[in-house]
PALUM-640631 format. One record per atom (N, C-alpha, C, O, CB): x, y, z; residue number from 0. Coordinates in nm, 4 decimals, padded with zeros to 6 digits. Glycine has a CB too. Layout:
N
X/Y/Z/NUM
...
END
This chain:
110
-19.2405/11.3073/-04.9478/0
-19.2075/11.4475/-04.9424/0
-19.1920/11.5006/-05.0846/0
-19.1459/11.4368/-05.1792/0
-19.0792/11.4706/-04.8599/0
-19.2222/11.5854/-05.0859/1
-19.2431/11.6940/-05.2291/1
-19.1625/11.7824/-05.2324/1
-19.1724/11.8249/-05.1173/1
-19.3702/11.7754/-05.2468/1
-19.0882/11.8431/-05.2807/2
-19.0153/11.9536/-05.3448/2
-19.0312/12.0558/-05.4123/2
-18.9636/12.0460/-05.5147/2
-18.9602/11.9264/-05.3984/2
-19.0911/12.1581/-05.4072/3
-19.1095/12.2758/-05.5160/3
-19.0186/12.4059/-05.5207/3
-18.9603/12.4475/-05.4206/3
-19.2483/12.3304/-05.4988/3
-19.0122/12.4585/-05.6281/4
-18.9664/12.5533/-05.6325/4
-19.1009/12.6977/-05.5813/4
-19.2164/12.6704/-05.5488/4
-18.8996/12.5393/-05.7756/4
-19.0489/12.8297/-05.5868/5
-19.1588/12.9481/-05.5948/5
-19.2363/12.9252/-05.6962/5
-19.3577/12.9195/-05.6767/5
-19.1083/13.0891/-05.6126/5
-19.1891/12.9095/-05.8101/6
-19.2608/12.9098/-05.9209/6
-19.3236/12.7798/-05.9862/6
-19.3635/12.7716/-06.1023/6
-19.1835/12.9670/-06.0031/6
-19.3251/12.6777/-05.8886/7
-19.4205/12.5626/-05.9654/7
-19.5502/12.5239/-05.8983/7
-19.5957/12.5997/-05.8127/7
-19.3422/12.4228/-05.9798/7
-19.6113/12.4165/-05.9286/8
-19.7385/12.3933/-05.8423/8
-19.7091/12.1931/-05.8404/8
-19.6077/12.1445/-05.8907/8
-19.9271/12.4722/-05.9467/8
-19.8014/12.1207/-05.7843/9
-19.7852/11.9863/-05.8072/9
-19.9837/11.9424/-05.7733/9
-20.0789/11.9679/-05.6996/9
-19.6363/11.9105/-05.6791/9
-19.9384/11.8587/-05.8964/10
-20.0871/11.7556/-05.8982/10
-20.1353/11.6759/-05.8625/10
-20.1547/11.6036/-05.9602/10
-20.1233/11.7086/-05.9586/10
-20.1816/11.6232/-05.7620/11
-20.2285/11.4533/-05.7377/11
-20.3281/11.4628/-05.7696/11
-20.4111/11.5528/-05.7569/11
-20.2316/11.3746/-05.6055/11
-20.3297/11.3673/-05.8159/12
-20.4355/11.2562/-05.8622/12
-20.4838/11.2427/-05.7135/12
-20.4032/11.2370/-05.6207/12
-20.3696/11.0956/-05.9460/12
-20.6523/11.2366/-05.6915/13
-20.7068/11.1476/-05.5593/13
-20.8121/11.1150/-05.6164/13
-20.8647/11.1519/-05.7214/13
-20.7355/11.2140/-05.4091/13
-20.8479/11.0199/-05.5149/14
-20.9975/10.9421/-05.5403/14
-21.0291/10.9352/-05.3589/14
-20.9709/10.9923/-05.2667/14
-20.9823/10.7388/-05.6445/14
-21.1308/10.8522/-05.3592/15
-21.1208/10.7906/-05.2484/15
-21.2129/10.6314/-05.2828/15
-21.2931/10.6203/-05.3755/15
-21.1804/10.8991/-05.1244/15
-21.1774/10.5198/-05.1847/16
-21.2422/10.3965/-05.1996/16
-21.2804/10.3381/-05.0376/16
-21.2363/10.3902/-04.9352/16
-21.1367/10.2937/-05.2902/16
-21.3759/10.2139/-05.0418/17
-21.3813/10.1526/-04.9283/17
-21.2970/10.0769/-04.8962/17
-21.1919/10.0710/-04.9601/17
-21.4685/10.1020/-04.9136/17
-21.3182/10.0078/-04.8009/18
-21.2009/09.9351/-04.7111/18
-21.1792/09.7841/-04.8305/18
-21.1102/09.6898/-04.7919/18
-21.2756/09.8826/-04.5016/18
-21.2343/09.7812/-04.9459/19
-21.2106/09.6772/-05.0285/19
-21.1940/09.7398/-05.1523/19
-21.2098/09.6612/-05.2457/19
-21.3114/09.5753/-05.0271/19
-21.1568/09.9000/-05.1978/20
-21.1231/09.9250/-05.2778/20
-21.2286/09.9468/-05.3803/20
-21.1856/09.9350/-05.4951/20
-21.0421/09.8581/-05.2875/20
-21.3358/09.9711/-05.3719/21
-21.4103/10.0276/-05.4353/21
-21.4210/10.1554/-05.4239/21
-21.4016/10.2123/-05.3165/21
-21.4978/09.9816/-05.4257/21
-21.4598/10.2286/-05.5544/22
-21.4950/10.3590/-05.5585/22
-21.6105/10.4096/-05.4785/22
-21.7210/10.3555/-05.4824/22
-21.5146/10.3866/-05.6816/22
-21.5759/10.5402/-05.3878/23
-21.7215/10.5851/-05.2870/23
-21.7210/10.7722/-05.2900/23
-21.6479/10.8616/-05.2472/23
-21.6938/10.5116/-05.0693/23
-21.8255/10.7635/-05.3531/24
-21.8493/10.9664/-05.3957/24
-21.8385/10.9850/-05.2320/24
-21.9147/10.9328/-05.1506/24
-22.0669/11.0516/-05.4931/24
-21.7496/11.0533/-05.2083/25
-21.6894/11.1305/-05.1030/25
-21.6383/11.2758/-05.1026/25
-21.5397/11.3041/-05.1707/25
-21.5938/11.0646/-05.0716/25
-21.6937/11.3583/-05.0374/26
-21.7118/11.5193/-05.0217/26
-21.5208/11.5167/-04.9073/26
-21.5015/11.5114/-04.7858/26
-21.9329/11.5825/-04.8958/26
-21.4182/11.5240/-05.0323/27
-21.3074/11.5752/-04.9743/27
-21.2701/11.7185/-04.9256/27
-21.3359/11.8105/-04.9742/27
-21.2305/11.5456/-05.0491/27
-21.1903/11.7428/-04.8520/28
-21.1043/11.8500/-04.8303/28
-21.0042/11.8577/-04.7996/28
-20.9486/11.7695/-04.7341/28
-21.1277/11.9094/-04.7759/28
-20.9329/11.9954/-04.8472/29
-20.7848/11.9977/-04.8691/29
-20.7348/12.1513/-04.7537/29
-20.7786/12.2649/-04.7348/29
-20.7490/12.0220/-05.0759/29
-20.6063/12.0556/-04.6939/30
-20.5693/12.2084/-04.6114/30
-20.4454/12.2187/-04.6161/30
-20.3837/12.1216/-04.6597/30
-20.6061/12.2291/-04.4538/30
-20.3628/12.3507/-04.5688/31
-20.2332/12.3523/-04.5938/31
-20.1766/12.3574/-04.4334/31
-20.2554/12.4339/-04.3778/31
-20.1923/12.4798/-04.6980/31
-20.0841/12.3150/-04.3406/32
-20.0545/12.3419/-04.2057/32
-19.9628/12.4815/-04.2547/32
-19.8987/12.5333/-04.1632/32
-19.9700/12.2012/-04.1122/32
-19.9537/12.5336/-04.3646/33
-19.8682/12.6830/-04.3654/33
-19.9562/12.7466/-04.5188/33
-19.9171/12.7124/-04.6304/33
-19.6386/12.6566/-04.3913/33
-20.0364/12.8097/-04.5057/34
-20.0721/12.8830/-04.6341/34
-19.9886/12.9771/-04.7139/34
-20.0011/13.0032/-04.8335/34
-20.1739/12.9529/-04.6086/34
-19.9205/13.0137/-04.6476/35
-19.8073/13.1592/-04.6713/35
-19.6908/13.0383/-04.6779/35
-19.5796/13.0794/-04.6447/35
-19.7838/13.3188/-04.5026/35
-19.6958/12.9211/-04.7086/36
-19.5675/12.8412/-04.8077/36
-19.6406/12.7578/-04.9030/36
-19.6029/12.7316/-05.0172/36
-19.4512/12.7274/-04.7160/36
-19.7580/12.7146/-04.8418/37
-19.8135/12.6790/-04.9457/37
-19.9548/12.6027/-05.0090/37
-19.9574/12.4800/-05.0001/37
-19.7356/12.6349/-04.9658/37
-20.0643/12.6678/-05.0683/38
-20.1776/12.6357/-05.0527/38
-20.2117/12.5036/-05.1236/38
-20.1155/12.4573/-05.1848/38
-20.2488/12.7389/-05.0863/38
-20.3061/12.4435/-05.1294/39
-20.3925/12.3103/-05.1317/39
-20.5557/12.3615/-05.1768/39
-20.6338/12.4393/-05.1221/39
-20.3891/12.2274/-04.9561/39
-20.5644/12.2870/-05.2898/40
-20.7209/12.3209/-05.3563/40
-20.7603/12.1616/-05.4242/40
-20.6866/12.1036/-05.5040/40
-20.7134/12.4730/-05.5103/40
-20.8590/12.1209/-05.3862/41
-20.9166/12.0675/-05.4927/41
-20.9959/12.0963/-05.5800/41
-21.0967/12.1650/-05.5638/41
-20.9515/12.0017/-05.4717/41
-20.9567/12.0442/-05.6867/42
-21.0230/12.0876/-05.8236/42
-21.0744/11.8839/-05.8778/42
-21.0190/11.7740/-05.8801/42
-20.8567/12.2022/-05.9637/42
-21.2042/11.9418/-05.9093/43
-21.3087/11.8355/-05.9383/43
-21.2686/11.8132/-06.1236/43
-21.2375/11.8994/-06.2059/43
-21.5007/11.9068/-05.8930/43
-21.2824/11.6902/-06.1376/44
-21.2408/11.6702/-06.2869/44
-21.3893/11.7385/-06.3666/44
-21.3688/11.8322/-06.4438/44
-21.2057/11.4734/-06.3278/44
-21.4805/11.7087/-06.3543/45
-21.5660/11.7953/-06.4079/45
-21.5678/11.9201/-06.4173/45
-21.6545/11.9742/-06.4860/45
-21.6479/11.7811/-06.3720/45
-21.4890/11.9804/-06.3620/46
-21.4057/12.1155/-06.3685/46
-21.3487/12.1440/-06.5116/46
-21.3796/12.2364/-06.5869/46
-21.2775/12.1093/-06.2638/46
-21.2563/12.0407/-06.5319/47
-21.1595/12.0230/-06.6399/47
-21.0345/12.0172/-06.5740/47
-21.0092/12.1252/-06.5205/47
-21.1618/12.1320/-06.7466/47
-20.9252/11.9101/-06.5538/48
-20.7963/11.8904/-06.4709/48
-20.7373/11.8239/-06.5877/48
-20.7993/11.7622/-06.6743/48
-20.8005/11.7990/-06.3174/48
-20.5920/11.8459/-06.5795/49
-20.5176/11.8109/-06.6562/49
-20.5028/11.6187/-06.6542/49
-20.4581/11.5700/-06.7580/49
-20.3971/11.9023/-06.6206/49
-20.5301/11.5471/-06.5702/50
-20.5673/11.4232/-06.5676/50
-20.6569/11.3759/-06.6260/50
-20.6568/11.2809/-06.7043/50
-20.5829/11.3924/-06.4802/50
-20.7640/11.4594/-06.5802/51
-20.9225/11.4266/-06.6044/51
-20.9638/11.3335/-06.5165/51
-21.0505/11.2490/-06.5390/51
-20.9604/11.3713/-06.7439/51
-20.9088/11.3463/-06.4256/52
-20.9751/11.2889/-06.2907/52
-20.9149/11.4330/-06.1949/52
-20.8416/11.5262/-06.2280/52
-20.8999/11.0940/-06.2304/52
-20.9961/11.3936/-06.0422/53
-21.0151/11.4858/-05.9013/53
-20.8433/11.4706/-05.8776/53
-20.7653/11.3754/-05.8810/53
-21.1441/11.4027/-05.7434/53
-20.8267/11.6531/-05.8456/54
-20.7266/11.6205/-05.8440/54
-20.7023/11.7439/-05.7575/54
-20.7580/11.8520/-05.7767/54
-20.6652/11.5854/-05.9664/54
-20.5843/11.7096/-05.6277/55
-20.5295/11.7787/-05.5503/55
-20.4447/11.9074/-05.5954/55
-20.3914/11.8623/-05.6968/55
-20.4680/11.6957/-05.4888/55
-20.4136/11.9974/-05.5870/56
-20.3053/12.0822/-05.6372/56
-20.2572/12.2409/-05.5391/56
-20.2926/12.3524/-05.5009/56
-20.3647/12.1205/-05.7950/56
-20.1729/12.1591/-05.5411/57
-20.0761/12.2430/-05.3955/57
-19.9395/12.3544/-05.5061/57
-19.8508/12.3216/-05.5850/57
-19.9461/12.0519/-05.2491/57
-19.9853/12.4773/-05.4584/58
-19.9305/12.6061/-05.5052/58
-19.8112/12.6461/-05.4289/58
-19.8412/12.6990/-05.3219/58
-20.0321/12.7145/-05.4963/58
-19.6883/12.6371/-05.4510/59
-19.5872/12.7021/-05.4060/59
-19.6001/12.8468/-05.3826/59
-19.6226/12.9342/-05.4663/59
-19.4937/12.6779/-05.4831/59
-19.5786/12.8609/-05.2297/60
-19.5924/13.0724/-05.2024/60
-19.4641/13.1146/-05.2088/60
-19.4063/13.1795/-05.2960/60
-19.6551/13.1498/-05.0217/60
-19.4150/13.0566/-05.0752/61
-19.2546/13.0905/-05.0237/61
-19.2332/12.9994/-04.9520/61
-19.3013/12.9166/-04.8915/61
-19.2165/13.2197/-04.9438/61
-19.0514/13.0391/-04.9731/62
-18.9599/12.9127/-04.9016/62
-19.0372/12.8526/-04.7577/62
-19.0659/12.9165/-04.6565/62
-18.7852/12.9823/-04.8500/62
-19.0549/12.7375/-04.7809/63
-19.0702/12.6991/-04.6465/63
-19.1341/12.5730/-04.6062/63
-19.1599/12.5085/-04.7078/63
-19.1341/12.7918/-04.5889/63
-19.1761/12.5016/-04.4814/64
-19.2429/12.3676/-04.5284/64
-19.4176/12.4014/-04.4946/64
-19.4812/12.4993/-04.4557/64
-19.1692/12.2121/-04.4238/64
-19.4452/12.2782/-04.5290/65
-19.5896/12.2728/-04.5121/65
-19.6398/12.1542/-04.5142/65
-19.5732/12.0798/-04.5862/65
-19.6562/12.3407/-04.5995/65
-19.7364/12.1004/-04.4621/66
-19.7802/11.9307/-04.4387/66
-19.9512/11.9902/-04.4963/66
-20.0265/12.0742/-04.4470/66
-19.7614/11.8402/-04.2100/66
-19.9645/11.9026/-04.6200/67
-20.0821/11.9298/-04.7082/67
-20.2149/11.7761/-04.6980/67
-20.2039/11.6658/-04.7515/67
-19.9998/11.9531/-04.8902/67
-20.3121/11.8210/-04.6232/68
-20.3839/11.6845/-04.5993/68
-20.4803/11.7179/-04.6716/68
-20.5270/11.8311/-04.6837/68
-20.4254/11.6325/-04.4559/68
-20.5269/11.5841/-04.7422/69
-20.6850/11.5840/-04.7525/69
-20.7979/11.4669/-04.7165/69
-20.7881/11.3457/-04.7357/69
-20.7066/11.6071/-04.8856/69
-20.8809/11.5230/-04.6726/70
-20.9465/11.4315/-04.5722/70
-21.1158/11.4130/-04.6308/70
-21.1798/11.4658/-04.7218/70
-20.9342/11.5108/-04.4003/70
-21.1426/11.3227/-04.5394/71
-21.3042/11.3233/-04.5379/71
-21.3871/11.3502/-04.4121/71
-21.3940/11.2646/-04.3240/71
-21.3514/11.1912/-04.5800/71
-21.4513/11.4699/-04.4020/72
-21.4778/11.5847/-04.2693/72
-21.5671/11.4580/-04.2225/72
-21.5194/11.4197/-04.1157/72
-21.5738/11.7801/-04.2986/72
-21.6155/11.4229/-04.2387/73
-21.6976/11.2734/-04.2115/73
-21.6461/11.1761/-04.1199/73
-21.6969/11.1301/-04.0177/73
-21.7079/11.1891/-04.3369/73
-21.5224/11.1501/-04.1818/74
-21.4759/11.0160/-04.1337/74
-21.3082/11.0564/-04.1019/74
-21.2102/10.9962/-04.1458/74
-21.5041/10.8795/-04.2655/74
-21.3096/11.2071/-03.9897/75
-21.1607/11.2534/-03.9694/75
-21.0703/11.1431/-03.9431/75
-20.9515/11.1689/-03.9625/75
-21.1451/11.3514/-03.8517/75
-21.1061/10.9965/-03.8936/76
-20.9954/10.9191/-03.9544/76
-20.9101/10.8586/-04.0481/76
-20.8173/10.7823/-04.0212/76
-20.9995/10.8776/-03.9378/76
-20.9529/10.9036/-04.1813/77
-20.9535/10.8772/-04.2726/77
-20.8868/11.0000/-04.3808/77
-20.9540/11.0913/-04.4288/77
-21.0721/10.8318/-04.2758/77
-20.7278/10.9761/-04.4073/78
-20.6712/11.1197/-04.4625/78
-20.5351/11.0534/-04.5313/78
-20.4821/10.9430/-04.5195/78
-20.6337/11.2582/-04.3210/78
-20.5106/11.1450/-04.5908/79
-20.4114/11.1302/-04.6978/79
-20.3050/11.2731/-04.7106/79
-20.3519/11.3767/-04.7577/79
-20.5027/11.1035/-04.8435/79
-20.1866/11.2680/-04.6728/80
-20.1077/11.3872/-04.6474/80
-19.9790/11.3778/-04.7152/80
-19.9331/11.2721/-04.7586/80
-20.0868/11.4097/-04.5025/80
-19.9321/11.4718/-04.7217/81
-19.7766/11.4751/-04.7589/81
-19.7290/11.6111/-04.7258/81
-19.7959/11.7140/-04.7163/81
-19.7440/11.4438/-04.9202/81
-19.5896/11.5923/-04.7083/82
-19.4866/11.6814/-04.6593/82
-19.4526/11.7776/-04.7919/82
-19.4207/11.7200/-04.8960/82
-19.3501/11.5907/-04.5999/82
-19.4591/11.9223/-04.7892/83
-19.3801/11.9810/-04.8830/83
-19.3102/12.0975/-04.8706/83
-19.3545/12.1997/-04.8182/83
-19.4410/11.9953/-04.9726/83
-19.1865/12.0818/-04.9247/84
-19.0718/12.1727/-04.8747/84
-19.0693/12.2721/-05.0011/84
-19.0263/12.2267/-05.1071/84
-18.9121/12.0854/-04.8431/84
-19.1051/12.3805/-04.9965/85
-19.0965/12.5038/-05.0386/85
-18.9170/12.5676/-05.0887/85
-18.8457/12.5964/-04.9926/85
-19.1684/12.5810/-04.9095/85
-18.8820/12.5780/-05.1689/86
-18.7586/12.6442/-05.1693/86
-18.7309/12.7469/-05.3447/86
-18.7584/12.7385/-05.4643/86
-18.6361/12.5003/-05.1378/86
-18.6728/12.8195/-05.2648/87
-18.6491/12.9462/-05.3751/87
-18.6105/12.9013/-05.5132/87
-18.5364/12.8076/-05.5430/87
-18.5257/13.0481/-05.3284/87
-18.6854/12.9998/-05.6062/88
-18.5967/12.9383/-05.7363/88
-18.5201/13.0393/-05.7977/88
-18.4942/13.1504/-05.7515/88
-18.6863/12.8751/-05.8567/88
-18.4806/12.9837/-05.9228/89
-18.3896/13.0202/-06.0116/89
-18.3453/13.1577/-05.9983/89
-18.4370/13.2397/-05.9945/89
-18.4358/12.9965/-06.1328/89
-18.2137/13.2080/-05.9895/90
-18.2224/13.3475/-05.9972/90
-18.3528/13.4632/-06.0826/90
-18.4458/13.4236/-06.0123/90
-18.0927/13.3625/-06.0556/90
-18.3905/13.5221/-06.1345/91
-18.4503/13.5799/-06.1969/91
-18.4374/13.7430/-06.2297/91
-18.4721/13.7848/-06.3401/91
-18.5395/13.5406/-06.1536/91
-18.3861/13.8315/-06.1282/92
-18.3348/13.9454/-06.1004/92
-18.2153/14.0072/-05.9996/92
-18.2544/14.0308/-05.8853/92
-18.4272/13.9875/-06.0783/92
-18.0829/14.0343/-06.0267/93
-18.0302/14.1167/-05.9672/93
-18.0668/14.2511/-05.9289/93
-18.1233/14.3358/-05.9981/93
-17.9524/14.1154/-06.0128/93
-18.0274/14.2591/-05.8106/94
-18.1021/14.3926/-05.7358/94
-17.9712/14.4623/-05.7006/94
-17.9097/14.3932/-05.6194/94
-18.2123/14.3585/-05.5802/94
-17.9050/14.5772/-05.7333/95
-17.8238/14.7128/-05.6709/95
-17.8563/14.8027/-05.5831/95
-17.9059/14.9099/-05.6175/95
-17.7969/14.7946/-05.7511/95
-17.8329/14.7716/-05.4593/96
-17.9105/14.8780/-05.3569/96
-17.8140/14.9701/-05.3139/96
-17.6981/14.9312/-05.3282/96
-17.9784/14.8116/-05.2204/96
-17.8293/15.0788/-05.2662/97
-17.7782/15.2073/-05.2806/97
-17.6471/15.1656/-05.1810/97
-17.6375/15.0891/-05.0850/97
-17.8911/15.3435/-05.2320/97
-17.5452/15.2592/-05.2556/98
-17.3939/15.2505/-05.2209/98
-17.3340/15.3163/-05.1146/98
-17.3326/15.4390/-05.1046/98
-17.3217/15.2915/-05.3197/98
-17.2761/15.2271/-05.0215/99
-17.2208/15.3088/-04.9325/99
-17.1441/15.3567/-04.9856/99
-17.0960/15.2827/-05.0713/99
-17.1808/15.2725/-04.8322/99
-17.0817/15.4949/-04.9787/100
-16.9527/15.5661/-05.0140/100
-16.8612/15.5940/-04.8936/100
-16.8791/15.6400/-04.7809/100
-16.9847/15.7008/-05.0822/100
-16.7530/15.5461/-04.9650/101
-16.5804/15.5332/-04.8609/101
-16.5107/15.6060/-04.8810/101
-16.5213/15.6756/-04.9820/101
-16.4775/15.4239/-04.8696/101
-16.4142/15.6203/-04.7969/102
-16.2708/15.7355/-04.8664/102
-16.1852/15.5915/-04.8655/102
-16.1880/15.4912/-04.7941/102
-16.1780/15.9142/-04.7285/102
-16.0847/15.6463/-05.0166/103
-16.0300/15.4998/-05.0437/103
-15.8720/15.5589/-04.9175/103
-15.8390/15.6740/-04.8886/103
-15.9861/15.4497/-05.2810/103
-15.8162/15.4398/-04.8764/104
-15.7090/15.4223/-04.8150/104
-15.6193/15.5232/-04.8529/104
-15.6379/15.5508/-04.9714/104
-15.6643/15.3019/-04.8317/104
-15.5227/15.5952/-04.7982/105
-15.3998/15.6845/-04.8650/105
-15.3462/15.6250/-04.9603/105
-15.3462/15.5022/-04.9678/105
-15.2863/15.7200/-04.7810/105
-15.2888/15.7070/-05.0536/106
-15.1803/15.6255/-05.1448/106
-15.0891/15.6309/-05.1238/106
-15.0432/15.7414/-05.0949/106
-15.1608/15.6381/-05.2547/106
-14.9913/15.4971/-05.1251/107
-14.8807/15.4399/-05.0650/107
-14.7591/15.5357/-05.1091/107
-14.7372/15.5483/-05.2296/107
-14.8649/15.2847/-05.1092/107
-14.6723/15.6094/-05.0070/108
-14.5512/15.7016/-05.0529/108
-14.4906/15.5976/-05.0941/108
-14.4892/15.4834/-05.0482/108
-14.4652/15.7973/-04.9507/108
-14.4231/15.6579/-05.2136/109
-14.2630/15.5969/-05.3013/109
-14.2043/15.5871/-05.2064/109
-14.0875/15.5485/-05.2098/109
-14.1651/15.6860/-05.4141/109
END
């Protein structure tokens, strides 16, 4: 399980291999079970990725969870997922919204 704030993103590293661990060029994909908490892209290292290898990267929207898989449309048995919990960050702005106005209590006789 993963943790993010609104304002961060997270990287995996993926590959994929055969059943003995060799490397196999495989046409992945990435999905989010909640887009509106939080999306899933792969980005190809020939792209340019901060690894420099294929790499997963799941975008914090809003609070909330989301189960982020990526698979091979090929071989739907074959997937790699994780849990990620969305939660608010750091303060950043106080907000003043318009004032109810009261009559204050009597003042107390001497």
């Amino acid at each position: 399980m993963t943790t993010l704030d609104t304002s961060q993103l997270a990287r995996y590293v993926i590959s994929s291999a055969d059943d003995r661990g060799f490397p196999v060029d495989a046409t992945l994909t990435a999905t989010s079970s909640d887009p509106a908490v939080a999306t899933a892209e792969i980005v190809e290292a020939t792209t340019g990725t901060a690894s420099g290898k294929d790499e997963l990267v799941v975008t914090a929207v809003a609070p909330g969870s989301a189960l982020v898989t990526v698979a091979d449309p090929s071989n739907p048995d074959v997937f790699g997922s994780d849990s990620v919990d969305v939660v608010a960050g750091g303060v950043a702005a106080v907000v003043l919204e318009t004032p109810t106005i009261e009559e204050q209590a009597p003042a107390p006789t001497p």
